[in-house]
N, C-alpha and C positions, 0 to 999 in steps of 0.2 A: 351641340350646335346651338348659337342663339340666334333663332331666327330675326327676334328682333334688330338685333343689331346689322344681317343680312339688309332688311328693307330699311330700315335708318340708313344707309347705305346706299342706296337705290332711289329708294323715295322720298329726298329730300322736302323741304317744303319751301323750295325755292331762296332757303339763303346759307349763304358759304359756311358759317357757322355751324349751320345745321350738321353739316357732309366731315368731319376730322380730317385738317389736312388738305382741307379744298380749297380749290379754288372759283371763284367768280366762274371763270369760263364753266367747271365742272357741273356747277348747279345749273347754268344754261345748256348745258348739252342733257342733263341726265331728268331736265325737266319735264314730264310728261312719260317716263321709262316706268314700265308697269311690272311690278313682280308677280309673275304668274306661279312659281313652282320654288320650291327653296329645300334640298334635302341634304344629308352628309355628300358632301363634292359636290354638287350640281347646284347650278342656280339656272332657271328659263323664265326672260323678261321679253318683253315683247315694246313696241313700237312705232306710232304710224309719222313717217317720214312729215314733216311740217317744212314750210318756207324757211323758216330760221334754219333748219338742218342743211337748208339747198344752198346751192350754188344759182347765178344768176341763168342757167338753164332748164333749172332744176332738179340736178342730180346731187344723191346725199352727198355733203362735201366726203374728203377723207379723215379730215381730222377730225370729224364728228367717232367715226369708226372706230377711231384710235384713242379717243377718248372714253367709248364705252367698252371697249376692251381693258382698258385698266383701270377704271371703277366696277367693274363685271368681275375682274378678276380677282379684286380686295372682297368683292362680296362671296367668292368663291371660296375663300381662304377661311372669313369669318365661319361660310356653312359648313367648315369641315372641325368648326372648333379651336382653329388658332385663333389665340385673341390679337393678333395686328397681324395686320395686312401690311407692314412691311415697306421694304424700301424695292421701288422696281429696278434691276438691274438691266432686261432688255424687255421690248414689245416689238414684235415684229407683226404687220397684218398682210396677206397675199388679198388683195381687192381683183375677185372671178366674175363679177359680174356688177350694175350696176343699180342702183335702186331712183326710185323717184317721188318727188311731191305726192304726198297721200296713198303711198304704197304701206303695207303694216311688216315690220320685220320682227323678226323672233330672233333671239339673241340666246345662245344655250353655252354656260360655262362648265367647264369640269375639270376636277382638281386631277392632274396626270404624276403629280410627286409634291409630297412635301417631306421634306427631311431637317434635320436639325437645324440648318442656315439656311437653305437653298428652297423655294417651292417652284410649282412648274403649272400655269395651267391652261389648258385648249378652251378657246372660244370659237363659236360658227355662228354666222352670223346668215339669216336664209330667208327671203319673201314667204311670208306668210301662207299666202294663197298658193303658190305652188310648191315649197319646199325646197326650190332653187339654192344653192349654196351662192351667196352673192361676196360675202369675204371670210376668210378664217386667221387668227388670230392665235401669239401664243405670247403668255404674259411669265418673265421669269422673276423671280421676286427673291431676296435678301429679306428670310425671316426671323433672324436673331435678335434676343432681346438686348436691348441697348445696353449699356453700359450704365450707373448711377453714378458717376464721379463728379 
């Protein structure tokens, strides 16, 4: 596992460059995402909801959701020891509940398969303060080494 490369991952320093493969939006969404925990398969980051994340009612948007679901899940991959995170093939997220302005979420990934092409991995996404499951998330990824031609 390199963990460094985990929180490189994560804790950008707010510019696209920084993040491999990012995008502008990426560093705006994953700005302020805290790596709390990082071990073989798991990664737990946490998060306290800002206006930028909201909507004009204030509830997390979803694309916010669905963007740290698969930046969560490139860093899941790195903590298991593959060195690229791949090409994602599908993200699906079920949004259970809702979150809001100044609420803090914890973000918990875990690696469920990886195989020679293919990897697989669970993300849950849950209010801090109660443990609530607010969305959960499954990121599939195309892990094969590219080709040099």
């Amino acid at each position: 596992m390199d963990p460094e490369a985990v929180r490189r991952t994560l804790e950008p320093t707010a510019s696209p460059e920084d993040i491999s493969g990012s995008t502008p939006y990426d560093s705006f969404v994953i700005s302020g995402v805290r790596l709390d925990a990082a071990e073989h398969g798991r990664v737990l980051c946490s998060f306290v909801v800002t206006p930028r994340h909201a909507n004009s009612q204030g509830y997390l948007l979803s694309g916010v959701t669905a963007t740290l679901a698969d930046q969560l899940g490139a860093a899941v991959f790195y903590s298991s020891g593959i060195g690229s995170s791949g090409v994602s093939l599908e993200i699906s997220v079920s949004y259970v509940d809702t979150a809001t302005v100044g609420e803090e979420i914890e973000v918990e990934g875990k690696l469920l398969r990886a195989g020679k092409s293919v990897g697989v991995v669970s993300i849950d996404f849950r209010k801090k303060r109660t443990g609530k499951l607010m969305a959960q998330a499954r990121h599939t990824t195309y892990l094969a080494v590219s080709s040099k031609l």
